[in-house]
MARKEKOL-716440 format. One line per field, with one value per residue (C-alpha): residue in three letters; chain; x, y, z. Coordinates in steps of 0.2 Angstrom, whole numbers. Layout:
N
r = ALA|...;
c = A|...;
x = X|...;
y = Y|...;
z = Z|...;
***
This chain:
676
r = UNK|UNK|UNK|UNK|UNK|UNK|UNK|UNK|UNK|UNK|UNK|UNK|UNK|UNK|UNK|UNK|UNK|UNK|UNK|UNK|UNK|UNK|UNK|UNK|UNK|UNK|UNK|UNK|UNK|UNK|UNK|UNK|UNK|UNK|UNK|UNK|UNK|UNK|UNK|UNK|UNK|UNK|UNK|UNK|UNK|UNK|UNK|UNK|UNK|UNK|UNK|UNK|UNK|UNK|UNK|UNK|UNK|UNK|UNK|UNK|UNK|UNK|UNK|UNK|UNK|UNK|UNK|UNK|UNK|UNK|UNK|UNK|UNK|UNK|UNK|UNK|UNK|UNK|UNK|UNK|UNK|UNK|UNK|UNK|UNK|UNK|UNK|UNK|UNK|UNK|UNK|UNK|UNK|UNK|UNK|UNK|UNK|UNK|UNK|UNK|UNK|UNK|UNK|UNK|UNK|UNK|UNK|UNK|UNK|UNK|UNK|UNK|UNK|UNK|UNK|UNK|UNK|UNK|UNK|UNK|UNK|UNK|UNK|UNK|UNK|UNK|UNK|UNK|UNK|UNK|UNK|UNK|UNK|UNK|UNK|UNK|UNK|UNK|UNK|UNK|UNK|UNK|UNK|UNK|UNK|UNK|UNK|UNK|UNK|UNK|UNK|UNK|UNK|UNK|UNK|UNK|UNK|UNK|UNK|UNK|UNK|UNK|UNK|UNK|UNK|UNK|UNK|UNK|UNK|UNK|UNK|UNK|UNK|UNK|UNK|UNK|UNK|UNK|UNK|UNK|UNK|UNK|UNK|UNK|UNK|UNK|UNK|UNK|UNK|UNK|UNK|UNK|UNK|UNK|UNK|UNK|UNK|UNK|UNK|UNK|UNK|UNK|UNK|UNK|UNK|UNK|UNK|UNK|UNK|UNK|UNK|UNK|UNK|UNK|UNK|UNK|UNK|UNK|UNK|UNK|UNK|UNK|UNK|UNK|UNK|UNK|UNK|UNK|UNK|UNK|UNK|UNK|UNK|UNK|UNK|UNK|UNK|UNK|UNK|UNK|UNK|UNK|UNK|UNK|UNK|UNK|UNK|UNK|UNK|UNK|UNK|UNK|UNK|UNK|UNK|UNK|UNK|UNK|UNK|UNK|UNK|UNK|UNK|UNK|UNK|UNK|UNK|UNK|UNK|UNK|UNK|UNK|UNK|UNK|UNK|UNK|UNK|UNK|UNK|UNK|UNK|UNK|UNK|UNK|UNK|UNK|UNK|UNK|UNK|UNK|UNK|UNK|UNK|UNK|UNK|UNK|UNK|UNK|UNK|UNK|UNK|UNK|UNK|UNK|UNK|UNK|UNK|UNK|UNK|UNK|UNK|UNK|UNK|UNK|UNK|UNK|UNK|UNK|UNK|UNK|UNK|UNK|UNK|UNK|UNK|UNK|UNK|UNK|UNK|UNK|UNK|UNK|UNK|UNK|UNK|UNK|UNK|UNK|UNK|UNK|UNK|UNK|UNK|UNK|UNK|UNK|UNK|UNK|UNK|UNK|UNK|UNK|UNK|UNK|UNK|UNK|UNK|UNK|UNK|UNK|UNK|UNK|UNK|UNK|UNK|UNK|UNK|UNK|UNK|UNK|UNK|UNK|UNK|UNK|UNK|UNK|UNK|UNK|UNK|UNK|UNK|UNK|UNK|UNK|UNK|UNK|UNK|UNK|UNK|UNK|UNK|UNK|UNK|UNK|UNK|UNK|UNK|UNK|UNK|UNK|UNK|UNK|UNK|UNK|UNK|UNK|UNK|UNK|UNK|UNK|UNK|UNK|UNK|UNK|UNK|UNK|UNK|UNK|UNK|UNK|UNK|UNK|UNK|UNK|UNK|UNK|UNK|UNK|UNK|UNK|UNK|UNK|UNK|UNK|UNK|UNK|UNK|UNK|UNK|UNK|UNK|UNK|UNK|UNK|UNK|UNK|UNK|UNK|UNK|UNK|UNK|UNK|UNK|UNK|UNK|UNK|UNK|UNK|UNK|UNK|UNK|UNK|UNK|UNK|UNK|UNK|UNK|UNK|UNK|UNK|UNK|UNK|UNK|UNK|UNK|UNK|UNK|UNK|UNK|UNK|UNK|UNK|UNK|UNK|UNK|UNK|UNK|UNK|UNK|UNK|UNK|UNK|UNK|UNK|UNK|UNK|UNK|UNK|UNK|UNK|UNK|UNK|UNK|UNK|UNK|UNK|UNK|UNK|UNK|UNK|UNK|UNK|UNK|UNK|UNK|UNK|UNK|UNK|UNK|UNK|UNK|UNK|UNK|UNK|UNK|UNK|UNK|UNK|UNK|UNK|UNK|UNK|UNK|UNK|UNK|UNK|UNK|UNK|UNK|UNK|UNK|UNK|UNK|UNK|UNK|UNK|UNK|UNK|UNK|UNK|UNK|UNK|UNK|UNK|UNK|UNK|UNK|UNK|UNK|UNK|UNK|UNK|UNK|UNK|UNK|UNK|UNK|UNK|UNK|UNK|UNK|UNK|UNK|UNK|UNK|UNK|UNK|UNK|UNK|UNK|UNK|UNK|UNK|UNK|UNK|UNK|UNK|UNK|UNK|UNK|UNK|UNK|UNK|UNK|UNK|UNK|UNK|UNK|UNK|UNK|UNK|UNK|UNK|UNK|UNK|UNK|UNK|UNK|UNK|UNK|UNK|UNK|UNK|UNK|UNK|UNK|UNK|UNK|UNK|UNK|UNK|UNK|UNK|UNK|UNK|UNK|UNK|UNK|UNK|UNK|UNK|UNK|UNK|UNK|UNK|UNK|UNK|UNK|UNK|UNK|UNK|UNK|UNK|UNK|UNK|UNK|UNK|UNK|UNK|UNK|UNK|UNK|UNK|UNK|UNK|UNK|UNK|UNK|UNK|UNK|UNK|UNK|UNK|UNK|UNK|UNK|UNK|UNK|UNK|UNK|UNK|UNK|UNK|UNK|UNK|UNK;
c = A|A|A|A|A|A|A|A|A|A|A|A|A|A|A|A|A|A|A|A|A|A|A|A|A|A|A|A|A|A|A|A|A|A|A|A|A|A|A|A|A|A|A|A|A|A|A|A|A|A|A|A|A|A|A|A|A|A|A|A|A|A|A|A|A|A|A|A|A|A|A|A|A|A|A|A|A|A|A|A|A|A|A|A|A|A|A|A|A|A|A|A|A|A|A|A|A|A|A|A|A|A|A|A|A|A|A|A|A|A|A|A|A|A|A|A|A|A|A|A|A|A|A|A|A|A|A|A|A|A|A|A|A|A|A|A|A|A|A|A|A|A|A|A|A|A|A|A|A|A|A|A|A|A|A|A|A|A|A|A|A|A|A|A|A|A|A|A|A|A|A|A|A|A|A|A|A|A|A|A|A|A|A|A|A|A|A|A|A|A|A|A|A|A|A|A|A|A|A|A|A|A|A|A|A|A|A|A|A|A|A|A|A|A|A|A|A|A|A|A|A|A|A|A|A|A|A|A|A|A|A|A|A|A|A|A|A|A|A|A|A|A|A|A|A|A|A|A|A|A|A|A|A|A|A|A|A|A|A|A|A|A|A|A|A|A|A|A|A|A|A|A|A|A|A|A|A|A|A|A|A|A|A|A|A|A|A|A|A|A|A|A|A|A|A|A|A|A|A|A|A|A|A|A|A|A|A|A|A|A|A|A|A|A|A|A|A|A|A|A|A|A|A|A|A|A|A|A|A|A|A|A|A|A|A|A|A|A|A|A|A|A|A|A|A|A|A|A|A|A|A|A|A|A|A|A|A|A|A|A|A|A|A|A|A|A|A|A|A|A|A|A|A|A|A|A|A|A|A|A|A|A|A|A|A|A|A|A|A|A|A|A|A|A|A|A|A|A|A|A|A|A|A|A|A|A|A|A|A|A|A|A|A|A|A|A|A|A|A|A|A|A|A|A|A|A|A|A|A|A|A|A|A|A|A|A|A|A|A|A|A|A|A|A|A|A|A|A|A|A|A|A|A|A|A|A|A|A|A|A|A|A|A|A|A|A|A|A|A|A|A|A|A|A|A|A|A|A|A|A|A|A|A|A|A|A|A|A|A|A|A|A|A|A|A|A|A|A|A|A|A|A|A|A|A|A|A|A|A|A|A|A|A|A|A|A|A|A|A|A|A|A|A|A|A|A|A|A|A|A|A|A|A|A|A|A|A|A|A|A|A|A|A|A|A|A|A|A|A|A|A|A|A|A|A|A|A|A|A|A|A|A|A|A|A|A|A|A|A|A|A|A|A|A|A|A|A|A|A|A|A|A|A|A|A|A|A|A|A|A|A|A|A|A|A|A|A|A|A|A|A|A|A|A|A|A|A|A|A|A|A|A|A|A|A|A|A|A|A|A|A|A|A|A|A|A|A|A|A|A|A|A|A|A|A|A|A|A|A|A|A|A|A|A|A|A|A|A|A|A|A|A|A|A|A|A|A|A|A|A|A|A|A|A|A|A|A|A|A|A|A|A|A|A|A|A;
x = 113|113|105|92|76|74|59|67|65|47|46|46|41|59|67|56|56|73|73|77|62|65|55|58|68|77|87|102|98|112|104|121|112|99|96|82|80|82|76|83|78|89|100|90|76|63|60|65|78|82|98|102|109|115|109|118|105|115|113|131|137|132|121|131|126|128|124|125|116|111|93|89|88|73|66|80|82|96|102|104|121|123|121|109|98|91|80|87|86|106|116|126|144|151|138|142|129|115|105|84|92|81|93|85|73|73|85|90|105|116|127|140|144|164|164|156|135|135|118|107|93|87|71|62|49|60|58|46|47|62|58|72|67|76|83|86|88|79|72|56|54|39|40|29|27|13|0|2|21|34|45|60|63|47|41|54|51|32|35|48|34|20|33|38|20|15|4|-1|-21|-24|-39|-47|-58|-60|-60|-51|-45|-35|-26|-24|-13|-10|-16|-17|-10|-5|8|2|15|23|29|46|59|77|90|102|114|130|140|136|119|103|94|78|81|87|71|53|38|24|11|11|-5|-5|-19|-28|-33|-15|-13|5|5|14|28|40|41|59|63|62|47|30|24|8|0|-16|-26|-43|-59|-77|-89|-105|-107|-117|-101|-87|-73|-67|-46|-41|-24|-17|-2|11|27|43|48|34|25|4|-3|-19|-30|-23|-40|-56|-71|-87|-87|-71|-55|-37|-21|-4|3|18|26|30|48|45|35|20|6|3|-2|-12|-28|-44|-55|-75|-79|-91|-110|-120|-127|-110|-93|-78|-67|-51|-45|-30|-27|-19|-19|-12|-5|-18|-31|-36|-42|-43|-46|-32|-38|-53|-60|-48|-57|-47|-39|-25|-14|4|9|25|32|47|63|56|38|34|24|14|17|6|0|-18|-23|-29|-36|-22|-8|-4|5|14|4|12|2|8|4|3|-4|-16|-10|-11|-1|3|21|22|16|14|19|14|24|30|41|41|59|59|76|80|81|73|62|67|55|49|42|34|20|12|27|38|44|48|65|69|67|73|59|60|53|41|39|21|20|37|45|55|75|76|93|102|97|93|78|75|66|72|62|46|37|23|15|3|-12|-27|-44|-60|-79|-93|-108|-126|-124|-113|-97|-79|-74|-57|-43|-26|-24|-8|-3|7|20|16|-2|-13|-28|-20|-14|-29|-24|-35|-40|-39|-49|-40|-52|-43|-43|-48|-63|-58|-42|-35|-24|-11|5|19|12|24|11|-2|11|0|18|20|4|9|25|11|2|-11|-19|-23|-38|-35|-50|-54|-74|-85|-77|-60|-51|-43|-60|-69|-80|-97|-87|-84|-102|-107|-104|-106|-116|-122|-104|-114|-120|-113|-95|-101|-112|-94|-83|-94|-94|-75|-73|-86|-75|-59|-66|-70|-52|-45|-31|-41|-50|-68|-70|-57|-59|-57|-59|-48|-47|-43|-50|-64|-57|-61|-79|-80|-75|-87|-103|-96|-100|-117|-123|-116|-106|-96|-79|-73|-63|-64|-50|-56|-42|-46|-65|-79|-91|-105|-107|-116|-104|-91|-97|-92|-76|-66|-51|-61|-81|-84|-77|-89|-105|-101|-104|-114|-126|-130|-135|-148|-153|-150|-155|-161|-144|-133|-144|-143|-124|-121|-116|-118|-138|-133|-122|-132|-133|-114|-110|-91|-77|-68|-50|-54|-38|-37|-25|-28|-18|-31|-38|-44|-55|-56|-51|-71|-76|-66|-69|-89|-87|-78|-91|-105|-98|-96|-113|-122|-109|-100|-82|-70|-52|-49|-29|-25|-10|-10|3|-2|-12|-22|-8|6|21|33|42|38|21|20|27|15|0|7|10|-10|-16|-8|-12|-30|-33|-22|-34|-52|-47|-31|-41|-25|-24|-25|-7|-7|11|23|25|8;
y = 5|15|29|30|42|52|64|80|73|75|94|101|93|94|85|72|69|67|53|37|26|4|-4|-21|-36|-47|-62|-73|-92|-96|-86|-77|-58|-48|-33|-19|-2|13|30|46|65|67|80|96|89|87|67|53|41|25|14|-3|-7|-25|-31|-45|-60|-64|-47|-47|-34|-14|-12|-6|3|-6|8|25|29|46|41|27|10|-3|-21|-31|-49|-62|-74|-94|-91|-74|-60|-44|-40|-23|-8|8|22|30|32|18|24|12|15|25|37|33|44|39|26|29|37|39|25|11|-3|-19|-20|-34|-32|-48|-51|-43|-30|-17|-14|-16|-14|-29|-21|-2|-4|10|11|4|-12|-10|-28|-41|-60|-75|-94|-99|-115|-111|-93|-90|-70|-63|-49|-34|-21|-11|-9|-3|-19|-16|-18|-31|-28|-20|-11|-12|-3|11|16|15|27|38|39|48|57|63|68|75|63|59|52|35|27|13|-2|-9|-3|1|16|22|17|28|43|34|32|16|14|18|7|-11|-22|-37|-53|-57|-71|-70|-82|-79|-66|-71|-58|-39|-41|-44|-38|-37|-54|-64|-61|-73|-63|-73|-60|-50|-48|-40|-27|-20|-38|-41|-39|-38|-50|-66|-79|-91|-107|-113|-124|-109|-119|-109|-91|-90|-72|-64|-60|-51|-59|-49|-56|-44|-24|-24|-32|-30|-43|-55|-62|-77|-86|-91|-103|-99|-111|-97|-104|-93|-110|-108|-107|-110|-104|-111|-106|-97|-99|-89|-74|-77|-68|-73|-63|-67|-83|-91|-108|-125|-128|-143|-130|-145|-133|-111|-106|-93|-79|-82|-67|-67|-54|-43|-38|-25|-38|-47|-40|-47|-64|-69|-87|-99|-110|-122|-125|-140|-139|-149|-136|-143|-130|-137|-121|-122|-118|-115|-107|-94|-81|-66|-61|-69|-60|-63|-81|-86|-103|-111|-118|-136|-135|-139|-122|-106|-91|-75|-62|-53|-40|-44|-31|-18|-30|-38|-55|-68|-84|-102|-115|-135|-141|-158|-159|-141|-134|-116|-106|-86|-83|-66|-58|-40|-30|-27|-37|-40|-41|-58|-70|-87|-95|-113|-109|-92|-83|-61|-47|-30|-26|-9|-4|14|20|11|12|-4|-12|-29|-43|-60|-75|-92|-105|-112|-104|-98|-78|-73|-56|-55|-50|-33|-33|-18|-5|15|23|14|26|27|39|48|64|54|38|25|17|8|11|1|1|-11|-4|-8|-22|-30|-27|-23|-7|-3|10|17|32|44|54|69|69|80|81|73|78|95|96|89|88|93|78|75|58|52|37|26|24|7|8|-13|-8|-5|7|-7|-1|15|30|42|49|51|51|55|59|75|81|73|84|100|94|87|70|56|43|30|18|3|6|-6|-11|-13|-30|-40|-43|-56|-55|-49|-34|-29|-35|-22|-5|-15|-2|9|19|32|20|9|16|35|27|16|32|41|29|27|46|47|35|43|59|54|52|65|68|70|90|86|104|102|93|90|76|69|58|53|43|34|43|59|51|50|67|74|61|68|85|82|75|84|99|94|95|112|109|95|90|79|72|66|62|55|69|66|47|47|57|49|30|34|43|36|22|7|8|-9|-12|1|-5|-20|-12|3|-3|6|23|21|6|7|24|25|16|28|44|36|35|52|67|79|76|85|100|112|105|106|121|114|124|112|112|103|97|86|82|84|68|57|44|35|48|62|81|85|77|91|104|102|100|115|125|118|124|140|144|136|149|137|144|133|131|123|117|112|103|104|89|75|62|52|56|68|61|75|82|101|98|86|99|113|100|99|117|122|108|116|131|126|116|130|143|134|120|130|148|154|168|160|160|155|145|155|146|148;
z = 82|66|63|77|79|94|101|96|75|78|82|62|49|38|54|52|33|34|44|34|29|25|12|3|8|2|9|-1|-6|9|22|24|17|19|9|11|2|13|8|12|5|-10|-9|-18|-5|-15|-16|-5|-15|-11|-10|-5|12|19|36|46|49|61|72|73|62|60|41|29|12|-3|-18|-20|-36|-44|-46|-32|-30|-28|-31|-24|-26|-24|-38|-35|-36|-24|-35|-31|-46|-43|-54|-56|-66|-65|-78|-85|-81|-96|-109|-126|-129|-142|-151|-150|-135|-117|-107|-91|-90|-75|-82|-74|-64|-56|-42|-36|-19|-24|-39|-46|-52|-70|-81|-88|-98|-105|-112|-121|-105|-91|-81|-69|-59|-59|-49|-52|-52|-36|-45|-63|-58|-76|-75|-74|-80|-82|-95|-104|-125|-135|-139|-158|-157|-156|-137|-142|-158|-164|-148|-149|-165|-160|-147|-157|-170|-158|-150|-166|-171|-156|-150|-131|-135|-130|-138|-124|-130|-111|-94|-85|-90|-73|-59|-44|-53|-69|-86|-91|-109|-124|-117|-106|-95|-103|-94|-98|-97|-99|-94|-80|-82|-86|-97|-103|-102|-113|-130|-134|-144|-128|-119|-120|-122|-116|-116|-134|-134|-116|-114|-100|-97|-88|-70|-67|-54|-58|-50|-58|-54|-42|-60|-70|-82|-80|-75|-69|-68|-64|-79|-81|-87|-93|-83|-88|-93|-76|-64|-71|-72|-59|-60|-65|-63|-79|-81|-95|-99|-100|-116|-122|-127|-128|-110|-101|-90|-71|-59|-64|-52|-52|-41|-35|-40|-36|-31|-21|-31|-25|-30|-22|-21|-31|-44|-43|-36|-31|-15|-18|-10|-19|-12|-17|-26|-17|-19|-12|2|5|7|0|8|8|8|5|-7|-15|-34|-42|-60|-66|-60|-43|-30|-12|-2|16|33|32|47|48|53|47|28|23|11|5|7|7|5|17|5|9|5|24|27|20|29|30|36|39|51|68|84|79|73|56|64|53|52|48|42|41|24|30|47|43|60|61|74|76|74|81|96|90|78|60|48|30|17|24|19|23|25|30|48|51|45|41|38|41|57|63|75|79|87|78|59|48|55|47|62|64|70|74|61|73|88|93|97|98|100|85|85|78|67|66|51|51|56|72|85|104|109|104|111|119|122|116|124|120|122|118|121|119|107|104|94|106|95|103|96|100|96|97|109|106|123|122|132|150|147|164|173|177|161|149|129|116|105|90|81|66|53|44|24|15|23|22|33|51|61|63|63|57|44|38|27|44|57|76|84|73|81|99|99|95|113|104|107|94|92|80|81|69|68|59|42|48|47|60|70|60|44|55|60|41|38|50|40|22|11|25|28|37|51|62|55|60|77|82|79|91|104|105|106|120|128|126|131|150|153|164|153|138|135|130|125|111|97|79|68|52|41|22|7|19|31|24|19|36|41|28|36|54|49|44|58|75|78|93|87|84|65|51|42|27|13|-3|2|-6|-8|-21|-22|-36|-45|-37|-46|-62|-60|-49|-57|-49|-50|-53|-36|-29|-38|-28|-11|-13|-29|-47|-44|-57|-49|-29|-31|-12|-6|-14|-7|12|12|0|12|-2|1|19|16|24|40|41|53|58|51|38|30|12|7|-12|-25|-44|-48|-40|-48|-32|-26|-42|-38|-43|-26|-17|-28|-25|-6|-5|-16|-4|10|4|-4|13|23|31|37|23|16|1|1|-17|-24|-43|-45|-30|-30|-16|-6|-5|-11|-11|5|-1|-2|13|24|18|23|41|41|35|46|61|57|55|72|80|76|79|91|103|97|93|78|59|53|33|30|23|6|4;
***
C-alpha cells in the first residue's frame, strides 16, 4: 500500500501536514486509467502542490506518479483518444522566452499515454478550467480577459496597458463584487472552444469565444455536449434590487453561433449540468431560491433541448448534487448527505427506480465507466482514497484501490452518539475518543459546530482534523444540529432564520448527552467552531458559561453589519430578512446585542482575506470582549481567508489553540507559540 498514515503522523502538526492529500479524478474513455491529483508540501514547505498519479482500476497494480512539475498539477481529464489534458503553471521547457509574454500563468497541458507533457495554451490570465466532449473530443475551455477587449491580444495589451499605468481600480456596474478571497474583475471568465489537440498547440485565433460579452453575469459552470455541438452554462439573471438574482441555464452552440436561454423558472435557480450521451437533454439540480419563511431545495432534473423541464424523483427527501451520467444514458448518479454520510445514489431513467449504491462513506469525484463505477471515498477517520463500486449493486462497501495517504492507524476511535429533543427530532453526532481514556481515565471534551450552517460533519477535514486534538487526549463532539442536511427538509426547516434556537437548544442537548458518559470529564469543556460554527461559538457564549474556553473562527458577529459586507448578501436576506425591514429578526439572531453577558474566556481567531465572513466581524468581537472585560485573544492572519490555506499559518492555529485550551480547560500555564 503506498504511502500509508499511521497514529504517530498525528502527534505535531508538521507531521501531519506532510501527509499526502487526493483530490480530483479522472478515469480514461476505455476504463483502463485512473488519474487523481495528490498533493504534498512543496519542498521550501510553504504550500501544498500537486501532481498527477495513475491508479490501477483494476487493484492490481501499486499508483505510480505521473508528473513532477515545478509549480503543480490539477484539473485532469482524459481525451477520446487516451490522452491526459491537465492545467499547470510550470515553465514550458521548450518555449523561447518572450518579452510582455505570461511566463508564469496556468497553461494547458497534454500528456499521451507514451512520451513527454508538452504545452497547449498560455494565455495572458491562465486557464482556469479545461472539460473535453467525450465524442468529438472538442475543448472547453475557461479563461479570463477584460470585458472591453477581444481574448488574446487585445486582452494582453489591455492588461499591459494598466499595468503600465499603474492601475489596479475596478469600476463595478453589478453586484457581485466578491467571492470568498477574490475580487471579482477587472478581468471576467470566458467560455472557450478549441478543437482537439493535435500538433504544437493553439492561438488565440484557433479558439471559439462564446461569451465576449461575459460579465459578472457569468457563472463558470458549464458542460459540453459528448458530440462536441452546445455548451450550456449557468448565467445570472436580475430579478429585483430587493432579491437579487436567481441562475439560469443557457445553451450555446460551440461554433460560437447565437445561443438561447435553456431553463429559467421563477424562484428557482439551476447548477450541476451534465449531458445525455446522446447530447438530446442535461440533467441537472434546480435548487429554490430561499426566503426568510422557506429554506432552500434541491431537485433533479431533466431538461430537454427544446426547453422541457420534468423534475426526476421526486420524493427524494434529501439534496441531490453532482449528477453524473453512465456512458449509455441508462442512469444519473449522485450524491447528497444523509445521517453522517454522503452516499452515491443511482437513479433508472427509465423505470425511476432509486437505489443507494454505497453503504457508508462520503463520496465524490464520482467516474462512471461501462462496468464500474470510481470515486473518492473518505469518512472521519479516513481521508479521500479513490474506490471502485459495482454499477448496480445496492449499499455496497466499495473496493479501495491503492493510492497514498491511506490511514492504518489513528490515535483514537470513533463513535456515535444521538439524543432525541423536544420537538421530537433525532439529533445525532460523531464522538472522537482519545486513545486510553475510560472511566478511570475521563477525557476533557471538546464540542466542535460545523460550517455551512446548510452542511453536515460527514466525512475527512484536513482543515478541522479531531484526530490532532485526540493524539493531545482531548475528546471531539462533532454533531449535525438543526440545519444540517442528510435528515430531511423539516430538520433544515427547524433552525431557518432563528440560528440561535433550535441550532444552540440541539447543540446543548447532544453535549448533555455526551457528557454522562463515564469516559467523557463533564468538568472540562470547550466549545469551537467556524463560519456558522464560529456564529455558534459566539451565540454559546452569550447564553451559558459551562465550558471553560471558546474557540470561534471567522464568525458572524454583528449581523447587521455583517449583511452588507459579506461577498454573498442576497443569499443572506434570503434567510435572515432586510435589516431595515426585518429589524426584529435580525436583532433575535445578532450575538453582538449580548456581549456583556459573555463571561467565557475566548480565542478569536479571523483572516483579513475573508470575504465570506469580513475581518470587521472579528475585529469588533474582539473589541467587545475587551471593553466588557472579558479575558480574550485576538489571533490575526494578515494574508488568509475564511480558512487557513498555508501550512506556516495552519501550524501556528494548532499551536495557539492548544496552547489556549491547555491553559483554561487542562489549567496548564499559557504558553504563547514560539513564532508568535
Amino acid at each position: 500500500m503506498s504511502g500509508t498514515i499511521q497514529a504517530g503522523d498525528f502527534a505535531d502538526v508538521p507531521s501531519f501536514s506532510a501527509l499526502p492529500r487526493l483530490g480530483s479524478l479522472a478515469l480514461s474513455p476505455d476504463g483502463k486509467r485512473l488519474v487523481t491529483v495528490v498533493a504534498e508540501l512543496s519542498p521550501d514547505g510553504k504550500a501544498w502542490q500537486g501532481a498527477l498519479w495513475e491508479v490501477d482500476p483494476a487493484g492490481h497494480r501499486p499508483a505510480r506518479r505521473l508528473t513532477r512539475g515545478a509549480k503543480g498539477e490539477s484539473n485532469p481529464v482524459f481525451t477520446p483518444d487516451g490522452d491526459l489534458l491537465f492545467l499547470s503553471s510550470r515553465p514550458n521547457p521548450v518555449a523561447k522566452p518572450v518579452d510582455g509574454k505570461p511566463k508564469d500563468k496556468t497553461a494547458l497541458w497534454l500528456l499521451p499515454e507514451a512520451g513527454e507533457a508538452r504545452e497547449l495554451l498560455r494565455p495572458a490570465g491562465g486557464v482556469e478550467r479545461v472539460d473535453v466532449a467525450a465524442t468529438s473530443g472538442t475543448l472547453l475551455l475557461t479563461a479570463g480577459a477584460h470585458p472591453t477587449a477581444d481574448f488574446g491580444e487585445s486582452d494582453e495589451e489591455h492588461r499591459k496597458a494598466r499595468e503600465d499605468a499603474g492601475v489596479t481600480g475596478i469600476l463595478y456596474e453589478s453586484y457581485p463584487v466578491r467571492y470568498w478571497d477574490v475580487d471579482l474583475g477587472p478581468t471576467y471568465p470566458r467560455l472557450l472552444t478549441a478543437p482537439p489537440p493535435t500538433g504544437d498547440g493553439f492561438t488565440a485565433e484557433d479558439l471559439t469565444d462564446l461569451t465576449p460579452d461575459a460579465d459578472a453575469r457569468l457563472d463558470d459552470v458549464a458542460a459540453i455536449s459528448p458530440d462536441g455541438r452546445w455548451v450550456v452554462h449557468t448565467e445570472r439573471v436580475a430579478v429585483s434590487a430587493a432579491y437579487g438574482a436567481r441562475v439560469r441555464l443557457r445553451l450555446t452552440p460551440a461554433d460560437g453561433s447565437p445561443g438561447r436561454v435553456l431553463a429559467d423558472q421563477e424562484h428557482h435557480s439551476f447548477a450541476g449540468p451534465a449531458f445525455l450521451p446522446d447530447s438530446s437533454a442535461v440533467i441537472a439540480v434546480r435548487g429554490f431560491d430561499s426566503t426568510p419563511e422557506r429554506p432552500w431545495r434541491n431537485a433533479l432534473v431533466r431538461i430537454d433541448l427544446d426547453g422541457t423541464v420534468t423534475e426526476l424523483a421526486p420524493d427524494f427527501q434529501q439534496e441531490p448534487e453532482h449528477p453524473v451520467v453512465s456512458p449509455d444514458g441508462a442512469a444519473v448518479y449522485f450524491t447528497s448527505s444523509l445521517r453522517g454520510h454522503q452516499p452515491i445514489w443511482r437513479l433508472d431513467l427509465a423505470t425511476g427506480d432509486l437505489i443507494r449504491l454505497t453503504a457508508s462513506g462520503s463520496y465524490t469525484d464520482v467516474q462512471v465507466g461501462a462496468e464500474h463505477v470510481y470515486a473518492l471515498r473518505n469518512t472521519v477517520d479516513q481521508p479521500a482514497q479513490p474506490v471502485r463500486l459495482d454499477l448496480a449493486a445496492p449499499e455496497q462497501e466499495a473496493v479501495v484501490l491503492d493510492a497514498p495517504g491511506r490511514v492504518e492507524s489513528l490515535p483514537g476511535t470513533l463513535t456515535e452518539v444521538e439524543t432525541v429533543v423536544e420537538d421530537g427530532r433525532t439529533v445525532r453526532a460523531w464522538l472522537v475518543l482519545p486513545t486510553g481514556c475510560s472511566a478511570d481515565r475521563p477525557a476533557p471534551l471538546l464540542l466542535w459546530v460545523h460550517g455551512g450552517p446548510v452542511m453536515s460533519w460527514s466525512g475527512w477535514s484536513w482543515r478541522w482534523n479531531p484526530w490532532l486534538m485526540a493524539a493531545k487526549g482531548y475528546a471531539v463532539l462533532l454533531p449535525d444540529p438543526a440545519l444540517s442536511t442528510g435528515y430531511g427538509p423539516e430538520f433544515i426547516a427547524a433552525g431557518w432564520g432563528s440560528w440561535g434556537a433550535k441550532p444552540y437548544t440541539d447543540l446543548m442537548a447532544i453535549t448533555d448527552v455526551t457528557v454522562r458518559r463515564d469516559d467523557i470529564d463533564e468538568g472540562r469543556t470547550a466549545a469551537m467552531g467556524g463560519s456558522f460554527g464560529g456564529y455558534m461559538a459566539n451565540w454559546i457564549a452569550t447564553q451559558t458559561d459551562r465550558f471553560r474556553a471558546i474557540v470561534t473562527h471567522a464568525s458572524l458577529w454583528h449581523l447587521d453589519a455583517f449583511t452588507g459586507t459579506t461577498d454573498d448578501s442576497y443569499y443572506w436576506i434570503r434567510e435572515m430578512g432586510d435589516p431595515l425591514r426585518d429589524e426584529e429578526q435580525v436583532r433575535a439572531n445578532s450575538p453582538h446585542l449580548r456581549a456583556a453577558d459573555i463571561k467565557t474566556p475566548m480565542l478569536v481567531i479571523h483572516g483579513d482575506k475573508d470575504y465570506r465572513v469580513p475581518i470587521g466581524e472579528g475585529q469588533r468581537l474582539y473589541f467587545d470582549l475587551v471593553r466588557h472585560g472579558v479575558e480574550a485573544k485576538f489571533l490575526y492572519f494578515p494574508t488568509e481567508n475564511h480558512w487557513i490555506l498555508t501550512p506556516g499559518n495552519a501550524k501556528v492555529w494548532y499551536e495557539t489553540i492548544y496552547a489556549f485550551l491547555a491553559q483554561h480547560v487542562l489549567d496548564e500555564p499559557w504558553q504563547r507559540p514560539e513564532l508568535l
